[in-house]
C-alpha positions as CSV (number, residue, x, y, z in Angstrom):
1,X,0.0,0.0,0.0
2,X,3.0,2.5,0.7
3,X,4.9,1.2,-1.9
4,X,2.1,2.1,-4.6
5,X,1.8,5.2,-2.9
6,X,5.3,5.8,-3.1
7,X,5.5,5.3,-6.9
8,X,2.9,7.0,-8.1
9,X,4.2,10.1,-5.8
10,X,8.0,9.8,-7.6
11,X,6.3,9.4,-10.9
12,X,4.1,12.2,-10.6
13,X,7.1,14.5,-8.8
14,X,10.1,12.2,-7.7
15,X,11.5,13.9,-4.2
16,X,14.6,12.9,-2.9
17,X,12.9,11.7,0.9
18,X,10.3,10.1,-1.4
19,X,12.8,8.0,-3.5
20,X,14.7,7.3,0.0
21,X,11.4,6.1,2.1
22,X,10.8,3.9,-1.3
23,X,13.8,2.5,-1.3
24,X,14.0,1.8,2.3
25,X,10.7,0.1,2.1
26,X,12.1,-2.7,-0.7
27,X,15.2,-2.9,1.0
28,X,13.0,-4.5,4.1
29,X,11.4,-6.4,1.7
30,X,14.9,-7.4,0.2
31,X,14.6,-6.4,-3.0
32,X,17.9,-5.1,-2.9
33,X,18.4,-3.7,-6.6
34,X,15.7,-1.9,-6.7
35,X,16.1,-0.3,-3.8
36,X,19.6,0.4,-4.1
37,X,17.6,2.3,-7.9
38,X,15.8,4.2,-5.3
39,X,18.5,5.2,-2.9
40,X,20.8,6.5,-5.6
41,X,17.9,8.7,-7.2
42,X,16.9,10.2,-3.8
43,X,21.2,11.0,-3.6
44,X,21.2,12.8,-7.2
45,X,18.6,14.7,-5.9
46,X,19.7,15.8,-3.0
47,X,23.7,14.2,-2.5
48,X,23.6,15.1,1.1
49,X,20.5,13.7,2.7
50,X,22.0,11.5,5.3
51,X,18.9,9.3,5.1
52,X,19.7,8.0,1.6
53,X,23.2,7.6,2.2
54,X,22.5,5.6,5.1
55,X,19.4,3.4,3.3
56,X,22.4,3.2,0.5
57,X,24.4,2.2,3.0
58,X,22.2,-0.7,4.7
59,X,21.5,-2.2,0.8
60,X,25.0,-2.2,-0.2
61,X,25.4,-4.1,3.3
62,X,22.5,-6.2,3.4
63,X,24.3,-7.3,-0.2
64,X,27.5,-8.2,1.1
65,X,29.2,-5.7,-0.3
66,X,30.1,-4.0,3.5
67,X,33.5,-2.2,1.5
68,X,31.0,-0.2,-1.1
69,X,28.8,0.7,1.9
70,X,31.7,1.8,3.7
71,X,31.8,5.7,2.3
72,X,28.4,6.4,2.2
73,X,27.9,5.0,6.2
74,X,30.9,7.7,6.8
75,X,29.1,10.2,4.8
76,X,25.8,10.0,6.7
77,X,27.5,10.0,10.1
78,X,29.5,13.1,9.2
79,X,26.6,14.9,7.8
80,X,24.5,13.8,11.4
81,X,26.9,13.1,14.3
82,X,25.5,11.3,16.9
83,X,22.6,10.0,15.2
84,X,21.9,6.6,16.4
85,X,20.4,4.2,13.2
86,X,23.5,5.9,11.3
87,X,25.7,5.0,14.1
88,X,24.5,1.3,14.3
89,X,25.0,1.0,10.4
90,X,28.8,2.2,10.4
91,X,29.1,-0.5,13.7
92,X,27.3,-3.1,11.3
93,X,30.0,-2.7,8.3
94,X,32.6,-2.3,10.9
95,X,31.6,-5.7,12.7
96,X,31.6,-7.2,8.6
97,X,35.0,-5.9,7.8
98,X,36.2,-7.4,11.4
99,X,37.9,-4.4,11.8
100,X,37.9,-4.6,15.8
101,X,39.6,-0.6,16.3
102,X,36.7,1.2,15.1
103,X,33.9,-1.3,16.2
104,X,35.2,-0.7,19.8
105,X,35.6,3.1,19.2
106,X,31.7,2.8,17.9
107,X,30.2,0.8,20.6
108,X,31.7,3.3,23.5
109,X,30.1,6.3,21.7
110,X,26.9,4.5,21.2
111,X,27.0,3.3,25.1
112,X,27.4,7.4,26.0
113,X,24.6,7.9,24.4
114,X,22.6,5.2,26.0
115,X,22.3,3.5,22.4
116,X,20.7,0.1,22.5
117,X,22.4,-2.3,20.4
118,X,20.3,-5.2,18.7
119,X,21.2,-8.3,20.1
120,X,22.4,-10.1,17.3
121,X,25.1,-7.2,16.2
122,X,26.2,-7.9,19.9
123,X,26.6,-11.2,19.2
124,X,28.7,-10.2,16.1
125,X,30.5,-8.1,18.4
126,X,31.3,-10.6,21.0
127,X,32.6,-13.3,18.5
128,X,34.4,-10.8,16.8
129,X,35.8,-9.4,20.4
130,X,36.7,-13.4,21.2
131,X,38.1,-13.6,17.8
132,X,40.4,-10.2,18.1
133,X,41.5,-11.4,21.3
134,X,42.5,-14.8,20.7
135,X,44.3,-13.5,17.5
136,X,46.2,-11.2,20.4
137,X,47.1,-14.2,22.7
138,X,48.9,-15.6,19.7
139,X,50.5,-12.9,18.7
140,X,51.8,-12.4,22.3
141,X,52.7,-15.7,23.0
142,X,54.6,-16.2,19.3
143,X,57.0,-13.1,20.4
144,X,58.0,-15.1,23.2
């Protein structure tokens, strides 16, 4: 029902919060190119609304593709500091590229802010915390 509302709106006047919601809407129903269509229309409308980069974001990720969503995660959180979904996407790709540095530097700002995170990115987080620290134990006990 919002989805037919959606595209009749963007045919009729195509918005860039318009293309975004639509292309958030498909990417929950994971139909990931066409709402990765729909995310980069609402971005050549308007290249700095932080919702689309992030709903980019979140389809390049939901894809696999965590390195492509990388920039456009960055982008978002840099055009709305402190915002928590952004926040929680950037943790997401970090968690994906096991890149343990910045996904420890994210989940102390989100815990300042009171963030919740959803339980199974802090299972992500956990293995990959085991993970980083076993990899340390080795690497300490190897130098020996």
């Amino acid at each position: 029902e919002s989805e037919d509302f959606l595209r009749r709106s963007i045919e009729k006047h195509p918005t860039a919060p318009a293309c975004n919601d639509l292309g958030e809407n498909l990417r929950r129903q994971n139909k990931l190119p066409e709402a990765e269509t729909f995310a980069r229309q609402a971005l050549s409308i308007q290249p700095d609304f932080a919702n689309a980069l992030d709903t980019l974001a979140c389809v390049l990720l939901d894809g696999g593709k965590a390195n492509d969503a990388l920039p456009f995660a960055e982008k978002a959180n840099a055009l709305a500091p402190n915002t928590p979904a952004f926040q929680l996407t950037l943790l997401s790709i970090r968690v994906k590229q096991n890149n343990l540095t910045e996904t420890v530097k994210l989940v102390d700002e989100l815990s300042c802010s009171q963030t919740p995170i959803p339980e199974k990115l802090q299972k992500e987080i956990n293995a990959l915390k085991q993970t980083g620290s076993s990899l340390q134990s080795a690497k300490s006990a190897s130098s020996q």
